[in-house]
N, C-alpha and C positions, 0 to 999 in steps of 0.2 A: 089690415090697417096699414096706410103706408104714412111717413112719418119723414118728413121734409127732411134733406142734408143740406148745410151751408156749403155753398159751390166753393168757398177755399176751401173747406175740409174737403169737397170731396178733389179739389187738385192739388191736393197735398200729394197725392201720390203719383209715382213717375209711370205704373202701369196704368192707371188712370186717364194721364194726359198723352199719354201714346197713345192709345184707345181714342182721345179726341182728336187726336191729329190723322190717324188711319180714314175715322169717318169724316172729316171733311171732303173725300173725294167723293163718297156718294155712300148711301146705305150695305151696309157688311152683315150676313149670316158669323153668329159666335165661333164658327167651326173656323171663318176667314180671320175675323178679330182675335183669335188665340193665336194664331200662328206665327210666329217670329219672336216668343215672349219664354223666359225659361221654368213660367210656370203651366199649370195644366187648364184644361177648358173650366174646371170647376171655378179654377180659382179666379179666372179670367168672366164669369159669371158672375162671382160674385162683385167684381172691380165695375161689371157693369150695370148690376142692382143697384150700388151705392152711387153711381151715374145718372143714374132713373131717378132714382130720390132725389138726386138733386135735381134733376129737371133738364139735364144737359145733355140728355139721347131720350129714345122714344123708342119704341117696341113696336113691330108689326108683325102681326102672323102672315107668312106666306106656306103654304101646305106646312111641309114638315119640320119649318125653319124658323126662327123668329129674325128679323131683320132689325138691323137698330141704325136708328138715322140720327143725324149731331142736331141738336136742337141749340142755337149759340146764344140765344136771348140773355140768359144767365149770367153770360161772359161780360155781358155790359158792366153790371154791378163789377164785374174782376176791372175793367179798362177805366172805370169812374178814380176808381182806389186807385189806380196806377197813374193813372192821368196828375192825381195830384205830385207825382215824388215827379211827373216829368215837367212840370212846371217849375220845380225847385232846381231840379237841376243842369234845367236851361236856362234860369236867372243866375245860380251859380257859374254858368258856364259862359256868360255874358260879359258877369263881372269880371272874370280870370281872362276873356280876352281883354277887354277895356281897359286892365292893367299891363296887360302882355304890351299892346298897342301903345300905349302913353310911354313904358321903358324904350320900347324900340324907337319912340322919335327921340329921348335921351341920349343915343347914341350917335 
C-alpha cells in the first residue's frame, strides 16, 4: 500500500532536497545519490521512499540498480505557495522605494 506524502513534508528535510538538487542533472543509481551525504545508503533509501510518496522522483529498474529520476510536477504546488509571499513583498518593496524616492526629492 503506498500512502501519499505532502511534497512540504517531504522537503522539509535538507537530505531530501539535496537528493532533489543531485537529480535535476539527469537520473542517479542510490549507490550515486548517497554519496557526499554523512549518512549511509539505508538511510539515504529511505529519504528517497519518502520522495516517491510524495511523487517528486520515479524509480526505474535498470539490471541490477534502480534509477530515480526528479519528477518536478509537485513543485508547482511549492512555487504557487511561494508565489504568494513574492507578490507581497514586491509590493512592499515598491512601497519602500516610493518613499525612499519622494524623501530624496526633499533633499
Amino acid at each position: 500500500m503506498t500512502t501519499n506524502v505532502d511534497v512540504f513534508s517531504a522537503l522539509a528535510n535538507p537530505i531530501r532536497r539535496e537528493i532533489l538538487v543531485k537529480l535535476r542533472l539527469g537520473p542517479l543509481p542510490v549507490t550515486e545519490l548517497a554519496s557526499g551525504f554523512d549518512v549511509g545508503r539505508p538511510a539515504v533509501s529511505e529519504h528517497l521512499q519518502v520522495l516517491r510518496k510524495a511523487k517528486l522522483v520515479r524509480e526505474e529498474p535498470r539490471g541490477r540498480e534502480r534509477y530515480y529520476h526528479l519528477d518536478p510536477q509537485p513543485l508547482a504546488e511549492v512555487e504557487a505557495y511561494l508565489d504568494t509571499f513574492t507578490r507581497y513583498w514586491k509590493k512592499r518593496l515598491a512601497a519602500l522605494d516610493a518613499v525612499l524616492k519622494e524623501e530624496e526629492k526633499k533633499r
